[in-house]
MMTF fields as JSON, N, C-alpha, C and O atoms, coordinates in Angstrom:
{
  "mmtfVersion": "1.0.0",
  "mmtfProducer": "UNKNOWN",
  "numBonds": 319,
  "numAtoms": 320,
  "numGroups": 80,
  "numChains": 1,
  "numModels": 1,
  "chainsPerModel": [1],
  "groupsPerChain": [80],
  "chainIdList": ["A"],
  "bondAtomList": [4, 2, 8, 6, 12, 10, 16, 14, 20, 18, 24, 22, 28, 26, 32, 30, 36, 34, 40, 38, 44, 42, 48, 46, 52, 50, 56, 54, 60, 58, 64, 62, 68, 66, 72, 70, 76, 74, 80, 78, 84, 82, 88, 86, 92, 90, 96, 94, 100, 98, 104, 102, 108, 106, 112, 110, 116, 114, 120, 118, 124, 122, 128, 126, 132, 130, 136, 134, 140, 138, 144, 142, 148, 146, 152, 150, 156, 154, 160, 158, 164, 162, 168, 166, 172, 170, 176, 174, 180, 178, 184, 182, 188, 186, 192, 190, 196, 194, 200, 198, 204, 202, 208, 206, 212, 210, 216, 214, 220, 218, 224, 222, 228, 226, 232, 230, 236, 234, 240, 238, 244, 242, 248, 246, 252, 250, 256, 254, 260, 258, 264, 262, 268, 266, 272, 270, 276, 274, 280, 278, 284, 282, 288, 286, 292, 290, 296, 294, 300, 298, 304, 302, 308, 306, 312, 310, 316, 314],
  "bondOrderList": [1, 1, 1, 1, 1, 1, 1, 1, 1, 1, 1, 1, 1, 1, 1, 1, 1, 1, 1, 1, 1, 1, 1, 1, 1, 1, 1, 1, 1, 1, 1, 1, 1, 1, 1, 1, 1, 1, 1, 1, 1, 1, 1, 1, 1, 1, 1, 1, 1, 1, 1, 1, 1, 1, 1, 1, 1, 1, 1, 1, 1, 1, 1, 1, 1, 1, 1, 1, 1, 1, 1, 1, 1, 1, 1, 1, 1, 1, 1],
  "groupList": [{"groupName": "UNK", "atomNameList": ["N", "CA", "C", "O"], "elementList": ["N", "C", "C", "O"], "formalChargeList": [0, 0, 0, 0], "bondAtomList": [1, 0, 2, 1, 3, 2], "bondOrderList": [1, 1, 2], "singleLetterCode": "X", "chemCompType": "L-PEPTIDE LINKING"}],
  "groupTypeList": [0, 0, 0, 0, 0, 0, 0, 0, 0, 0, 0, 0, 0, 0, 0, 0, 0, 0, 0, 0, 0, 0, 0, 0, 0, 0, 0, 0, 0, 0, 0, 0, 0, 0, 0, 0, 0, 0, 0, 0, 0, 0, 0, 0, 0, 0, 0, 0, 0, 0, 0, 0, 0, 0, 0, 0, 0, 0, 0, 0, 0, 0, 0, 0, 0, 0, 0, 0, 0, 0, 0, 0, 0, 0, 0, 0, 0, 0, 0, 0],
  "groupIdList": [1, 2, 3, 4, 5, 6, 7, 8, 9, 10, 11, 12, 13, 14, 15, 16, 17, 18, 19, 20, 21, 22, 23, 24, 25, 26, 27, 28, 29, 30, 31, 32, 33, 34, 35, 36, 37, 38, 39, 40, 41, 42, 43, 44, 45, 46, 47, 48, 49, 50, 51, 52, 53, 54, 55, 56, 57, 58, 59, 60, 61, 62, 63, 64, 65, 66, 67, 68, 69, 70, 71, 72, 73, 74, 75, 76, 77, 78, 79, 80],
  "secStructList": [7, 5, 7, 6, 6, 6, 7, 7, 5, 1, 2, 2, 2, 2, 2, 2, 2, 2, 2, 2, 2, 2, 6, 6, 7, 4, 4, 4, 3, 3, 6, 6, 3, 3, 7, 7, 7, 7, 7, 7, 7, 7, 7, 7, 7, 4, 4, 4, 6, 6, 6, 6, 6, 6, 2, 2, 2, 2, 6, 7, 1, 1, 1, 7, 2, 2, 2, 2, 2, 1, 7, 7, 2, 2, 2, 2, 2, 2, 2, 7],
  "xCoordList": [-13.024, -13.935, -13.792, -12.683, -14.972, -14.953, -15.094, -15.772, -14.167, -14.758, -15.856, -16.358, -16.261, -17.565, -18.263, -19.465, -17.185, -16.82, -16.926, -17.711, -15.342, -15.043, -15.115, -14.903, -15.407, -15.515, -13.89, -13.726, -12.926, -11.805, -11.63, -11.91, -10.875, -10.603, -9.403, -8.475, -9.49, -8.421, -7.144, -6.122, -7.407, -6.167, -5.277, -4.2, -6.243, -5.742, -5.73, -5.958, -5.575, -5.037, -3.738, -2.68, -3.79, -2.189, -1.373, -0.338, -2.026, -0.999, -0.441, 0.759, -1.317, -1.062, -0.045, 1.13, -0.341, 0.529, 1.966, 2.971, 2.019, 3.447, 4.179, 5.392, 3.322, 3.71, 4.23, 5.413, 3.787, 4.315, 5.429, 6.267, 5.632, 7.0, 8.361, 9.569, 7.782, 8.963, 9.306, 10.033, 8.914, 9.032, 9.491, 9.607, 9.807, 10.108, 9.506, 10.15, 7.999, 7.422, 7.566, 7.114, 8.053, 8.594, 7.686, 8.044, 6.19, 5.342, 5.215, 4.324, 6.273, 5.993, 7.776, 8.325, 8.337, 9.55, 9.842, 9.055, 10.851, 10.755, 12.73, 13.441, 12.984, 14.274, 15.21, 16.41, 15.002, 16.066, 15.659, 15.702, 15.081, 14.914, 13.348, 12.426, 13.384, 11.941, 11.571, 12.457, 10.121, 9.633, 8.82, 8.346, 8.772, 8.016, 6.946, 7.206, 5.96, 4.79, 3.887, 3.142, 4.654, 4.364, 2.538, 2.131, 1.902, 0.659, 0.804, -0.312, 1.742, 1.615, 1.249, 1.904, 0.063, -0.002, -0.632, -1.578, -0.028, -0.711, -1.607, -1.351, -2.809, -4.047, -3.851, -3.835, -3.689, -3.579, -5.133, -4.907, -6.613, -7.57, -7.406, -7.025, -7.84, -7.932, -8.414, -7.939, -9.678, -10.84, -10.013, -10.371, -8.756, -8.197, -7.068, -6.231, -6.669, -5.261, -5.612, -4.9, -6.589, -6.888, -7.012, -6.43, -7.588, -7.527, -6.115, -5.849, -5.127, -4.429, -3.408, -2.527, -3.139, -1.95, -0.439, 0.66, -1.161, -0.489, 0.787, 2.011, 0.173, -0.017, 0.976, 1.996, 0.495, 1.398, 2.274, 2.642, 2.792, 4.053, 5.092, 6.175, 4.388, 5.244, 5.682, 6.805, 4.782, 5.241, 6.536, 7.199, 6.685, 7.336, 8.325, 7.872, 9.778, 10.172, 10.636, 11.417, 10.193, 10.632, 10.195, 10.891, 8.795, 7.697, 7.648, 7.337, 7.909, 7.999, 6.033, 5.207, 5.705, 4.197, 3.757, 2.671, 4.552, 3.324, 2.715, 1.772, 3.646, 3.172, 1.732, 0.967, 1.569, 0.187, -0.815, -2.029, -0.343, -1.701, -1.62, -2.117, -0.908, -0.849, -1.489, -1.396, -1.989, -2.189, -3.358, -4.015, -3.577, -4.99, -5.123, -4.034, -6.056, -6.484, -5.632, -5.301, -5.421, -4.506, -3.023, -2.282, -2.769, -1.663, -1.215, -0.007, -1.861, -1.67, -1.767, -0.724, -2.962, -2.526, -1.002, -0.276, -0.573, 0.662, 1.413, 2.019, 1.745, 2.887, 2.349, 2.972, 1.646, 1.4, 1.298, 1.111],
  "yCoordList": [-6.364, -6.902, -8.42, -8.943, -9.157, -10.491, -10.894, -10.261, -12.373, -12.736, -13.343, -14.039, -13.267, -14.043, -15.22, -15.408, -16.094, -17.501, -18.287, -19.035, -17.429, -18.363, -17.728, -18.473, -16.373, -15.558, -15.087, -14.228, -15.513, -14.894, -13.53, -13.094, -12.588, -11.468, -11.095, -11.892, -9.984, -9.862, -9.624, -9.765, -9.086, -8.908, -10.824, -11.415, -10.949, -12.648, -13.257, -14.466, -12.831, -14.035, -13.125, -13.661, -11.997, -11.433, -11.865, -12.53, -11.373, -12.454, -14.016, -14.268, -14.805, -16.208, -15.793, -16.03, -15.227, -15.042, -14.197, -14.392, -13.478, -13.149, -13.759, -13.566, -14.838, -16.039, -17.019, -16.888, -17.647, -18.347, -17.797, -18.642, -16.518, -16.121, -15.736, -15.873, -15.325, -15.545, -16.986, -17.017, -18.056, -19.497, -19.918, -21.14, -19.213, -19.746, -20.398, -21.0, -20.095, -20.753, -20.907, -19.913, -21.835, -21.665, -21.245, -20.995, -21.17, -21.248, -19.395, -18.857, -18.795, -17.235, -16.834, -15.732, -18.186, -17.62, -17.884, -18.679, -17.379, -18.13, -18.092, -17.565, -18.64, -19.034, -17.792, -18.062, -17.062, -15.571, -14.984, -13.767, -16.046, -15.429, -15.214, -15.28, -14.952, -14.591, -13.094, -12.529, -12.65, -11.235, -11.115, -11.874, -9.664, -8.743, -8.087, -7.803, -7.915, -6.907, -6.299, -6.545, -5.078, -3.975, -3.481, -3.403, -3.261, -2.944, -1.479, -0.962, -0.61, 0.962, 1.607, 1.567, 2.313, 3.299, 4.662, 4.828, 5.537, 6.893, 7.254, 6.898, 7.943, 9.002, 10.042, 10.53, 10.667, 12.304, 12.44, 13.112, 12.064, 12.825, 14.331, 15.075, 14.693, 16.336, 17.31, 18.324, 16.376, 16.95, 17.191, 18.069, 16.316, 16.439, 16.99, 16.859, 17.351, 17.861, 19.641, 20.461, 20.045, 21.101, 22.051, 23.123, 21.901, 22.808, 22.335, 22.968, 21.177, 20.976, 21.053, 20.493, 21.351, 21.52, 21.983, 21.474, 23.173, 24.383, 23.474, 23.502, 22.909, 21.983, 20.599, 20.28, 19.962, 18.559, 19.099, 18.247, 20.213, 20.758, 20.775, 20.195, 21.723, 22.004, 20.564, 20.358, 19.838, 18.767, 17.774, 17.044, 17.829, 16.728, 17.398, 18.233, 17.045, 17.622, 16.363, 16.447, 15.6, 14.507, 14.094, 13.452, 14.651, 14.941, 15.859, 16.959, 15.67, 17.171, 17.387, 16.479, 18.966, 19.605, 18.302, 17.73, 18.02, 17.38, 15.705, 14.973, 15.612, 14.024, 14.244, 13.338, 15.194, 15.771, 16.547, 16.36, 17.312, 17.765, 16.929, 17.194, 15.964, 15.295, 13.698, 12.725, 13.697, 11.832, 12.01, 13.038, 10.736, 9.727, 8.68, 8.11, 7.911, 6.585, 5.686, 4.518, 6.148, 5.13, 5.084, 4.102, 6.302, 5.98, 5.679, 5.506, 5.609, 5.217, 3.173, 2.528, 2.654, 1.589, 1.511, 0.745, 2.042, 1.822, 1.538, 0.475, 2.762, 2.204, 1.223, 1.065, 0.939, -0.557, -1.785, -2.907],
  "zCoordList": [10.732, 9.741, 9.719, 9.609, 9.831, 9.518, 8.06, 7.25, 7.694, 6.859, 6.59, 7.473, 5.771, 5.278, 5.494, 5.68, 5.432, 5.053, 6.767, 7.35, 7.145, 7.918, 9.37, 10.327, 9.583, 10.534, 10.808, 11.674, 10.241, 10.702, 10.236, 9.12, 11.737, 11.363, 9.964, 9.824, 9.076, 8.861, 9.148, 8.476, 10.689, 11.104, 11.41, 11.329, 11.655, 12.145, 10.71, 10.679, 9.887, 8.327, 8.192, 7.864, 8.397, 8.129, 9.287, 9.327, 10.136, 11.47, 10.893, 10.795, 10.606, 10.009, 9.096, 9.373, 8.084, 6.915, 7.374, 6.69, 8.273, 8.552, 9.312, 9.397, 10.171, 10.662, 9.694, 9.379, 9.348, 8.003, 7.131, 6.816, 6.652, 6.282, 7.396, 7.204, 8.336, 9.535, 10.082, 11.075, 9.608, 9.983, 8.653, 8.566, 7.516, 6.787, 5.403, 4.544, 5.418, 4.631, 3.172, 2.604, 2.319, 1.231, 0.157, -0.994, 0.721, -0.457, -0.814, -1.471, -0.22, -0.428, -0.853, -0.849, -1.191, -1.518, -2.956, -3.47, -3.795, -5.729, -5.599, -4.743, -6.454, -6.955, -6.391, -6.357, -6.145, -5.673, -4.769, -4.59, -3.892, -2.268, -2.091, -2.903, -0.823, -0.461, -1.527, -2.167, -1.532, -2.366, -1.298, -0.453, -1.621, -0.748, -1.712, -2.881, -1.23, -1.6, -0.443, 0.506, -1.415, -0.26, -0.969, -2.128, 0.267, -0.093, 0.331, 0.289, 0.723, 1.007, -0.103, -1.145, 0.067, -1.235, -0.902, -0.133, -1.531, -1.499, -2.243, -3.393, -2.142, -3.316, -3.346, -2.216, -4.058, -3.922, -4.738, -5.744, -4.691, -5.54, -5.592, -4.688, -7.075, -6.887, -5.483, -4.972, -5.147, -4.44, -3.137, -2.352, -2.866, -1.511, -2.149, -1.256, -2.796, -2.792, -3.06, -2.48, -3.843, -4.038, -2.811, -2.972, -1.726, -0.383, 0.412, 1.434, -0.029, 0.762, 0.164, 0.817, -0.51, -1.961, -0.827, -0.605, -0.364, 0.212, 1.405, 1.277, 2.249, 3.412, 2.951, 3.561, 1.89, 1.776, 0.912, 0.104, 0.729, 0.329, 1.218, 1.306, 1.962, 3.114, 3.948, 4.409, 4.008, 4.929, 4.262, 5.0, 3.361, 2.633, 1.626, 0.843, 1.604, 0.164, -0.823, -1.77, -0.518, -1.101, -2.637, -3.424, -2.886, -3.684, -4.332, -3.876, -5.434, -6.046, -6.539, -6.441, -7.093, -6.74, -7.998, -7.897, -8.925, -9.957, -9.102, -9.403, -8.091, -7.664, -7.035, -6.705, -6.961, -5.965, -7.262, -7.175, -8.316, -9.186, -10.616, -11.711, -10.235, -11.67, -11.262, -12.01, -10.23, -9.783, -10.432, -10.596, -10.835, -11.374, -11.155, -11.22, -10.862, -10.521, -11.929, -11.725, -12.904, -13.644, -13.35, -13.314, -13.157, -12.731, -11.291, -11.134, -10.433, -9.089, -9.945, -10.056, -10.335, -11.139, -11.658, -11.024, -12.474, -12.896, -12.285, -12.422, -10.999, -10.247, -8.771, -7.722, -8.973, -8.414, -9.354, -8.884]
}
C-alpha cells in the first residue's frame, strides 16, 4: 500500500523506523531505556469463533475457552 502523500510504501517507513531504533535513535527512547510497542493483536469475533470454537481449543492451551467466547471489540481496546 502506498501512501498518499508521499508514495512511500508502508513497508519502507517501518523499515526506516526500525532502522532508526537499531542505530540508536533517541527520539524513540524515555528516561528508562528504549519502549517497545508491540502492535500484535488477536480477534476472536463471535462470527469466527462460533464454527471454530472446537479447533482453536485444541490448538492452543495457553488460552483458556472464555478468551475466545467472551472477546469484544471493547475489550480487545482495553488490553491494548
Amino acid at each position: 500500500m502506498k501512501c498518499l502523500y508521499h508514495g512511500t510504501s508502508r513497508r519502507h517507513v517501518l523499515a526506516m523506523l526500525s532502522a532508526t531504533v537499531a542505530l540508536g535513535g533517541s527520539g524513540f527512547a524515555q528516561a528508562g531505556g528504549p519502549r517497545i510497542i508491540d502492535t500484535h493483536h488477536h480477534i476472536y469475533p463471535p462470527k469466527y469463533v462460533g464454527p471454530n470454537l472446537d479447533r482453536l481449543l485444541k490448538d492452543t492451551s495457553t488460552l483458556p475457552p472464555a478468551a475466545y467466547t467472551s472477546w469484544t471489540p471493547q475489550f480487545a481496546l482495553d488490553q491494548m
